[in-house]
N, C-alpha and C positions, 0 to 999 in steps of 0.2 A: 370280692363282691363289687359289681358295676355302680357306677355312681347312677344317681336318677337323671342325670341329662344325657347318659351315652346309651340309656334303653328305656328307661320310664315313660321320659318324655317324650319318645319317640313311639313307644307303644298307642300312648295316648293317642297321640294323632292318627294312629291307621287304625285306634277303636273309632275315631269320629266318623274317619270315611266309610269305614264297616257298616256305623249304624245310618248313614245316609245314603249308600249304595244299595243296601242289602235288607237291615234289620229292620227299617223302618217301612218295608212291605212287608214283612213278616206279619200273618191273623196273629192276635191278641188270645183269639179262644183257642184257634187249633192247631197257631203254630206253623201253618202252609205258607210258600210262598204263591203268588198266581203267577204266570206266563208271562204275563205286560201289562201292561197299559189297559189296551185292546181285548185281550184275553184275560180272563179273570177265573182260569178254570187251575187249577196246579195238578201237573204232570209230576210223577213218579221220579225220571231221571232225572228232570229237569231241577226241580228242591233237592235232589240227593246231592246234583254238582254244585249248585249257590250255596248250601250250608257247609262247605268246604273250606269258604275262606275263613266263616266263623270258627270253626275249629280250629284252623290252622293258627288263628291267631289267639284262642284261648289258652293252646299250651304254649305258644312264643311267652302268654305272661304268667302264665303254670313257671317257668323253665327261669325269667328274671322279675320273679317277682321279691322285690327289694323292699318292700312296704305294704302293708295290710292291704289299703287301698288295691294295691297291683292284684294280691291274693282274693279281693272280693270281684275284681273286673274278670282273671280268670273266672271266677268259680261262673258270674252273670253269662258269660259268653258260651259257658262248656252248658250254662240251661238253655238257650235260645237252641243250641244242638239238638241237646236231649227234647228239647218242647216239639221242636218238627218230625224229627224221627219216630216220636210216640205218637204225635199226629198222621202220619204215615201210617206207623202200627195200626192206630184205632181204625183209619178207611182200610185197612185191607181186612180186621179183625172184626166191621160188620158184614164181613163178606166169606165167613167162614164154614158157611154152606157149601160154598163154590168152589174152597181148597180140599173141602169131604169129596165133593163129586169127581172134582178133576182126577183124583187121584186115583180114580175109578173105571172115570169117562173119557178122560184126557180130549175133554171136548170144547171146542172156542167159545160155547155158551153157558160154561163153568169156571169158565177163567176169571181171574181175579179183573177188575178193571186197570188203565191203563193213565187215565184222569179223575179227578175227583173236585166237588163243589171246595171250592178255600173255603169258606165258613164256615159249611156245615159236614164236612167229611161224607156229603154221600156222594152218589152217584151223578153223573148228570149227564149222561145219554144211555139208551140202551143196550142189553149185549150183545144185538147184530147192529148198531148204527155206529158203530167202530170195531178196529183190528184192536178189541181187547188182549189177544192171548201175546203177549211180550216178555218171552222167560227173561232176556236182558234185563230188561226192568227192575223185576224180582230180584234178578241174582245180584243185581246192582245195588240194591238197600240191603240186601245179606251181607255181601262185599263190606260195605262199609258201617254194618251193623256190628262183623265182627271185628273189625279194623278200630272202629272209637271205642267198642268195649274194653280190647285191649289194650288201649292208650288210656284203660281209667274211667272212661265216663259210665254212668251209671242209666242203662236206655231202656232194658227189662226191668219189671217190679217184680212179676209175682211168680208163680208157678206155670199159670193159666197163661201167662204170655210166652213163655218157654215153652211149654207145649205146642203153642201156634208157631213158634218162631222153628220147631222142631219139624209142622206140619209142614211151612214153609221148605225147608230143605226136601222134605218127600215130594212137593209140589216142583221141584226146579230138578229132580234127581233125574229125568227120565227125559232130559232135555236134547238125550242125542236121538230119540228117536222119535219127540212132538213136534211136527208140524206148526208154527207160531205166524205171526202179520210178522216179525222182526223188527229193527231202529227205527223204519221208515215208515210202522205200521201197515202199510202197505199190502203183505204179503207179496206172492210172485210177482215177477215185472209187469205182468199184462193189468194189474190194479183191478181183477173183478172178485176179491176178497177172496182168494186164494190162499190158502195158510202153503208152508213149505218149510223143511228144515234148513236152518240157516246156518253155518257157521257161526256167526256173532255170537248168535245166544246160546251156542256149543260150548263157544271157547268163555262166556262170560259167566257159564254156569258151571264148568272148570274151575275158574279160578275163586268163585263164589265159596264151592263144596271144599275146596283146599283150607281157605281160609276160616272155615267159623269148624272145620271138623276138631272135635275134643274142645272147645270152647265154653269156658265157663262163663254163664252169662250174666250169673254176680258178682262176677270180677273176686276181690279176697274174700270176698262174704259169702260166697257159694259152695256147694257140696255135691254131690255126685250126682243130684235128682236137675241141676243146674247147668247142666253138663250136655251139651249137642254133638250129636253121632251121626257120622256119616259112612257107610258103605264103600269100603274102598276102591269094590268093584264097580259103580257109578262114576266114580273119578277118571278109572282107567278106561271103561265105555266111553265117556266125555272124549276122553285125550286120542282113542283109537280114531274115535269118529271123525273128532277134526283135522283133524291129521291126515284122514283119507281125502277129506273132501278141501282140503287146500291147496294151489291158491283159488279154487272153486267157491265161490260165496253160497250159491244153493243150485237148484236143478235147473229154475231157469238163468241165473243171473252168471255169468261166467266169470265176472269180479264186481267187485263192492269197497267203496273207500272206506263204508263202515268197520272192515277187518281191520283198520290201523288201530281199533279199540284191544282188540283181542292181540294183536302180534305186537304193542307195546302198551302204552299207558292206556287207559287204568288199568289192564286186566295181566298183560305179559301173560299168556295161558300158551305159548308156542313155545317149547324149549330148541327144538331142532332150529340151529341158527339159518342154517342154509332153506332150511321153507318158510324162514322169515322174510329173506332177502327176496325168495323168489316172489315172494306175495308182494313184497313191497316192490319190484320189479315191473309186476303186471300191474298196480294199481298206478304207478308213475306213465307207464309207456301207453296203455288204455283208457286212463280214464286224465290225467291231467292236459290242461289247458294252459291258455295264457293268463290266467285270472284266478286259476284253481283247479280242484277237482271236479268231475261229476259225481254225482252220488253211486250211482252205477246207468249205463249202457241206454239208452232208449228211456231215459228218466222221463218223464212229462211235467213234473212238480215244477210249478208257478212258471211254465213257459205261456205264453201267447197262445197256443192252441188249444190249450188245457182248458176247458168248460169248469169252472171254480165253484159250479152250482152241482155238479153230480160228485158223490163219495168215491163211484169205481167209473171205468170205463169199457167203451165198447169194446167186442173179441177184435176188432178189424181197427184198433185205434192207433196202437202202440207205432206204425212205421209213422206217424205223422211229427212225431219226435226225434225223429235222428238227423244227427248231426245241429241238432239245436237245444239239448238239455242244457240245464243252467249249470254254471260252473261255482264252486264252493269254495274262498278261499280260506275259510277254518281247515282245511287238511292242510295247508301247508305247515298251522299251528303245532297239530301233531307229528309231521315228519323234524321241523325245530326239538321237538321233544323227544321225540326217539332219537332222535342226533346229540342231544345232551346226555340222555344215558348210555349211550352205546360210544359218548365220544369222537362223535365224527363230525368233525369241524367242517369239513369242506360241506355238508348235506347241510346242518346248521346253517351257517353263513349264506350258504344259498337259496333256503326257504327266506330266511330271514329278509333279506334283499328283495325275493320276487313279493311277499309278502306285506313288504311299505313300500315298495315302487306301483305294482300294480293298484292296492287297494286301501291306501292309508291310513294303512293299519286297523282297519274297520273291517269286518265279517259282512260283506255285503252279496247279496246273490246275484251272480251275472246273468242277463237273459237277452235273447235278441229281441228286438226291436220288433213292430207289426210290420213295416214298411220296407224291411230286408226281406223278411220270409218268403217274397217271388224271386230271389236269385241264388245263385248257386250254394246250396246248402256246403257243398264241402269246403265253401272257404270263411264257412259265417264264425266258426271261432275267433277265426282266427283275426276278424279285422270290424265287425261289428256288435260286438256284444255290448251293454250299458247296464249299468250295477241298479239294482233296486234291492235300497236300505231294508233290508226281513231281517230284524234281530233276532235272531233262537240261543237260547240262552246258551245250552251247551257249546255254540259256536264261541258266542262272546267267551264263556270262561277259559275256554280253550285258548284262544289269543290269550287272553290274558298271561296264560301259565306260561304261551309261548314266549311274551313281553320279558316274564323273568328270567326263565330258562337260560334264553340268551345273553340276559344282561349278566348271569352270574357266570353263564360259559366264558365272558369278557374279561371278567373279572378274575378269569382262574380258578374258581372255586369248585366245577367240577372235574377238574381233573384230579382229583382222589383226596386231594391235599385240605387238610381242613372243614371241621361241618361235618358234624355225624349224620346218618341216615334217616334218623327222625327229625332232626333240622331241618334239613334240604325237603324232608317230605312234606311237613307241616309249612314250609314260605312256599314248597308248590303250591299246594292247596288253597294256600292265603291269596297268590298271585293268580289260582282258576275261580276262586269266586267272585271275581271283579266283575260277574258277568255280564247282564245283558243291557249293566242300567246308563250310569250316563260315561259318554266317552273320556271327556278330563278328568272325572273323578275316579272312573278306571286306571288311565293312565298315572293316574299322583299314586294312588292306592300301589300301582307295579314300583314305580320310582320311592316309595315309601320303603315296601317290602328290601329294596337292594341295602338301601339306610339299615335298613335291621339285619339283614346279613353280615352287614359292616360291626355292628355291635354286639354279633354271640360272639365274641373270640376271635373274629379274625386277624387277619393281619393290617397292620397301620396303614400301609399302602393302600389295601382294599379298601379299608377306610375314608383316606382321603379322595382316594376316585371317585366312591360313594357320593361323599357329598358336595362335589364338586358336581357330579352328572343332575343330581338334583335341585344346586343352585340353580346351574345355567338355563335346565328344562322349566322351570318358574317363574325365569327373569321377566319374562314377558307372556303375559297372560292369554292375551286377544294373536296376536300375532305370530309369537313363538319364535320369528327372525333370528335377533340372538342367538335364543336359543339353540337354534338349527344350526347358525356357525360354531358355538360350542360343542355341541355333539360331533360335529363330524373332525375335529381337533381333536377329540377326546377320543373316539377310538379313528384312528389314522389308517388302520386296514382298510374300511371300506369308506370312506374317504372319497375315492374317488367317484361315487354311485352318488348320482344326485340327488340326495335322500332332505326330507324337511322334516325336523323333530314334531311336526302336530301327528306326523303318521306314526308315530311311536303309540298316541295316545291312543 
């Protein structure tokens, strides 16, 4: 049994920063998180990835909980879960018309919506004044609808929710051959609201039907009427489709950085190694930058020429975009992650570096400048681009996750030896819901999470690195100096990269 100072107390503290990063934007009535600041509307994927870190850290004190107290903080953090995901539930569950017709119709003005009001769970644009039809979306709260049920928490109540939750999977089954807007809402590159099949929501609705199929969704208390069924032959329609259409993202788009969702984290929906590589091949050699990714090819999203007052664009718009799309450096988060579980240290190490060299360890979007745009497009990546801070959450949690990933790849702990796989799953998850809010207390939150790594059982060693990495990164608050020379003593490998501990944060 672990004493209360080498996890309790440690617990405690990354519940603080939880409830000051995260919880404490959490509605009161419905449980949403909203967007930002700015944005006060809550997106679907965007609360499925913030509520991540909550769970992850409800069963870290599920798993050491030493004292009643620890047992009632689990039980407080596994409701804020359960509170959001049934606020989910409820906005998609007044919209149950529209799961009857689609199923029908398979029409973009029967689609479920894709945002929802935070307070009051309706609507709050029309169904042609955005690219509602988003199978990812859906399959994305399926995903991990069936994911926390089977870790225990309790998200269905009744019969009547199971039913919907069963309509649900008939609404996401037929997703190899709907036409959707995709990640980017979007639809086709040309942006005149164009639906098209995508990849993404091929492979995310794959791995969606994998997961909740035979799932009981009383967890012990259920019986066979509780019980979700899926078509096996939906599955393999899924897996044939995408499978053809890779590394192809859809009909217009010839690659998509959005596929690193589906060919690893969260979804891993590509078994074939070798069309993983090649996907991840083409999205490195096409679409990366000095700064990052593009989202895909002729993107126009928040460049300079982009009119931010029209929804879609002209037929004749799309060439005014090339060779100036913004560059993303949240993919390099994910290639850090797919290098952690695939164990490839050198891909690792190397996001990692471009990562906190180019963009200090911030998700920032790079754009050119208005006052470049008269000279030669083909060398403007490469030498004038300037980051404009647009948090999007999924970005931020993704760093985040990235921040861990590596710090425990340093640590040794993924390379097979110690940390069962709901360990390492749930401090992922704890380290992607740092998301989009503030940068230090992101960063403390990552540097927290390795401390608890150090305290399921590992080894002494990991240990004292642990909190060694964490004195030093705290010595100095405002400046970080210190800090920064301790870090690069501490791991000596990259050492020689002239790296400053605030880009950690």
């Amino acid at each position: 049994m672990r004493s209360r100072s080498n996890s309790g107390v440690r617990l405690d503290g990354y519940a603080r920063l939880v409830q000051q990063t995260i919880l404490c934007y959490q509605n009161p009535v419905t449980g949403l998180l909203s967007a930002s600041h700015e944005q006060k509307d809550a997106w679907v994927r965007d609360n499925i990835y913030s509520i991540l870190a909550v769970w992850g850290l409800g069963m870290a004190y599920r798993k050491n909980a030493d004292r009643d107290e620890d047992k009632a903080k689990a039980y407080e953090l596994e409701q804020n879960v359960v509170k959001l995901m049934r606020g989910l539930l409820q906005c998609m569950m007044r919209q149950v018309d529209k799961v009857e017709k689609f199923k029908h119709t398979q029409s973009t003005k029967d689609s479920l919506h894709a945002k929802y009001n935070t307070a009051t769970c309706s609507t709050v644009v029309g169904d042609d004044q955005w690219g509602h039809l988003q199978v990812d979306a859906t399959s994305l709260f399926l995903l991990f609808l069936a994911q926390m049920t089977a870790s225990g928490l309790r998200i269905i109540f009744t019969l009547d929710e199971v039913a919907f939750v069963q309509n649900l999977v008939f609404y996401i089954e037929a997703a190899y051959k709907v036409a959707d807007y995709g990640m980017w809402e979007r639809g086709d590159k040309t942006n005149q609201g164009i639906p098209e099949l995508n990849a993404s929501s091929v492979g995310m609705a794959k791995a969606a039907l994998e997961a909740i199929d035979e799932l009981d969704l009383f967890g012990a208390h259920g019986g066979r009427k509780s019980v979700i069924h899926v078509l096996p032959d939906d599955v393999e329609h899924c897996q044939s489709i995408l499978f053809s259409m890779l590394p192809r993202a859809s009909t217009s788009k010839e690659i998509d950085a959005g596929l690193l969702s589906i060919i690893s984290f969260p979804a891993f929906a590509v078994e074939d190694v070798n069309l993983v590589n090649v996907t991840k091949n083409e999205i490195i050699s096409k679409l990366q930058g000095r700064y990052g990714c593009c989202r895909f090819l002729r993107d126009g999203y928040k460049t300079p020429r982009e009119d931010p007052n029209r929804l879609h664009y002209d037929p004749a718009e799309l060439k005014l975009f090339e060779n100036i799309e913004c560059e993303w450096p949240v993919f390099w988060t994910y290639f850090i992650i797919d290098g952690v579980f695939n164990g490839d240290a050198v891909q690792v190490r190397k996001c990692w570096v471009l990562w906190l060299c180019k963009n200090l360890g911030h998700c920032f979007t790079y754009l050119l400048p208005l006052d470049k745009l008269s000279q030669n497009l083909v060398n403007c990546r490469n030498n004038y681009f300037i980051y404009l801070p647009v948090s999007l959450q999924f970005g931020q949690g993704s760093a985040r996750a990235g921040c861990l990933c590596f710090t425990w790849y340093q640590l040794g702990r993924f390379s097979g030896a110690g940390g069962s796989t709901s360990e390492k799953a749930s401090l992922t998850w704890l380290a992607a819901g740092c998301w989009p809010l503030a940068g230090s207390s992101g960063g403390l939150l990552a540097c927290s999470v390795v401390l608890h790594m150090a305290s399921l059982g590992f080894s002494q060693h990991c240990s004292l690195w642990a909190v060694r990495l964490f004195t030093w990164w705290s010595s100095c608050p405002k400046c970080k100096s210190r800090s920064c020379q301790a870090f690069l003593k501490l791991w000596p490998g990259i050492g020689r990269v002239p790296l400053l501990l605030h880009s950690f944060v």
